[in-house]
C-alpha positions in Angstrom: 30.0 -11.7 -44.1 27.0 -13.6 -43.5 25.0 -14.4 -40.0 22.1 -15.3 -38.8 21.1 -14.3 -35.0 18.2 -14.1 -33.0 19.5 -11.6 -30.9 20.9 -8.1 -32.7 24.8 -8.6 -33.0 24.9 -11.8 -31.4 25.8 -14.7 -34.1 23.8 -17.7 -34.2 27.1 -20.6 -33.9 24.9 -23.3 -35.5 23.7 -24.3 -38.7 20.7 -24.9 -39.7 18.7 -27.7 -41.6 16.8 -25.3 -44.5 14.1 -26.5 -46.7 12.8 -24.6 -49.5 9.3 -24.2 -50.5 8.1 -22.5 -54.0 5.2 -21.5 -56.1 5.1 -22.8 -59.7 5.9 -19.9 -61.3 8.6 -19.4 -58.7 7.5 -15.9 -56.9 6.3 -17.1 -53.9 7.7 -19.6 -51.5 9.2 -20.3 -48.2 12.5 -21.5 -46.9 12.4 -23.2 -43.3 14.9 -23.4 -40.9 15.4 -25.7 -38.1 18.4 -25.2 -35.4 18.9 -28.0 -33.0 19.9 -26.9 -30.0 21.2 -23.7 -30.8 22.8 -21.0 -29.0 20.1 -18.7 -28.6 17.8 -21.4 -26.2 21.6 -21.4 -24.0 21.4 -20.8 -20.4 23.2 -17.3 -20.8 20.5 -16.2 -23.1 17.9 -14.1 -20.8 15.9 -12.0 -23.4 12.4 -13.1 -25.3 13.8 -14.3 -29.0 11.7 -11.9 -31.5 12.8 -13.1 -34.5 15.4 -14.1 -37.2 17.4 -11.6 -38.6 20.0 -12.8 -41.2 22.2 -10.4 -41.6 25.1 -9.8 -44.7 26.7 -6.6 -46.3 23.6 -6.0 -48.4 21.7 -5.1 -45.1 19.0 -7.6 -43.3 16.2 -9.8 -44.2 14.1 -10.5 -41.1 11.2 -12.9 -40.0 9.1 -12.8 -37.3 7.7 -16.2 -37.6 9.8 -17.7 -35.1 8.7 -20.7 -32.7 10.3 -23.2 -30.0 10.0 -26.9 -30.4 10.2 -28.6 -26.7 11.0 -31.8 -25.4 10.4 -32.9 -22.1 9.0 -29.3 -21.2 12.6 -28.5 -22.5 13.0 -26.2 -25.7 15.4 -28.1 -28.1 15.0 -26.4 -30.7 13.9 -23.1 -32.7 12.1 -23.6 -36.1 12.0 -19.8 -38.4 9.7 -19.1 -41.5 11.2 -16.7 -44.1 8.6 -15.8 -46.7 8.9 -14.0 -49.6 6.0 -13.0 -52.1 7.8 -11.6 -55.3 10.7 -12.7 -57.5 12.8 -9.7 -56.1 12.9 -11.2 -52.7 13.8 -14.2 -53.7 16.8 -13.4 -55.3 17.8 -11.1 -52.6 17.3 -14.2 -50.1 19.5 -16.5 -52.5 22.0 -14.1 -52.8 21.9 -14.5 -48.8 22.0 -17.9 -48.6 25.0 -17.9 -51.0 26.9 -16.2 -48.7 25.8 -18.0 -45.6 26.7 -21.3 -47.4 30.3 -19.8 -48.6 30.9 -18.7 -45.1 29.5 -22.1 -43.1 31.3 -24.6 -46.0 27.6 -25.8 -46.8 26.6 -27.2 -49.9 23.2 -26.9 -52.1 21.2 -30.0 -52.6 18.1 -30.2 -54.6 15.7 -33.0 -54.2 
């Protein structure tokens, strides 16, 4: 089990494009996420968004860097910033993100 949400026990339905960011020596970096018209910016959806929380049986990594892209005065989108600053967290995202991928059918590609 694997999720992403937006809203504490409420699934986010789509998947994301992510891109990966990383220091040299590979402890630092960033991966970003961009949802296009997700769930969470849905009509039904009353409450402020106050962050990303991906969730899986490990526990939850969470990021507060959360911001709306808009269109015609329109949010279409949400864009999320997951930072991590040691070698730890990294592995503890990429074991997320293996289990995200398993459970959407996604595959890795590195450019």
């Amino acid at each position: 089990m694997a999720a992403i949400q937006f809203f504490r026990g409420v699934d986010e339905t789509v998947i994301p494009d992510i891109r990966m960011t990383r220091s040299r020596d590979g402890a630092t970096g960033q991966a970003i996420f961009v949802f296009e018209e997700p769930d969470a910016l849905g009509p039904e959806m009353t409450s402020a968004i106050s962050g990303m929380f991906l969730v899986d049986e490990e526990g939850e990594l969470v990021s507060r860097e959360v911001r709306g892209r808009f269109v015609n005065g329109r949010a279409s989108a949400i864009e999320a910033t997951y930072t991590w600053k040691t070698m730890e967290e990294f592995e503890r995202f990429m074991r997320f993100a293996q289990r995200y991928a398993k459970r959407a059918n996604l595959d890795f590609a590195q450019s």
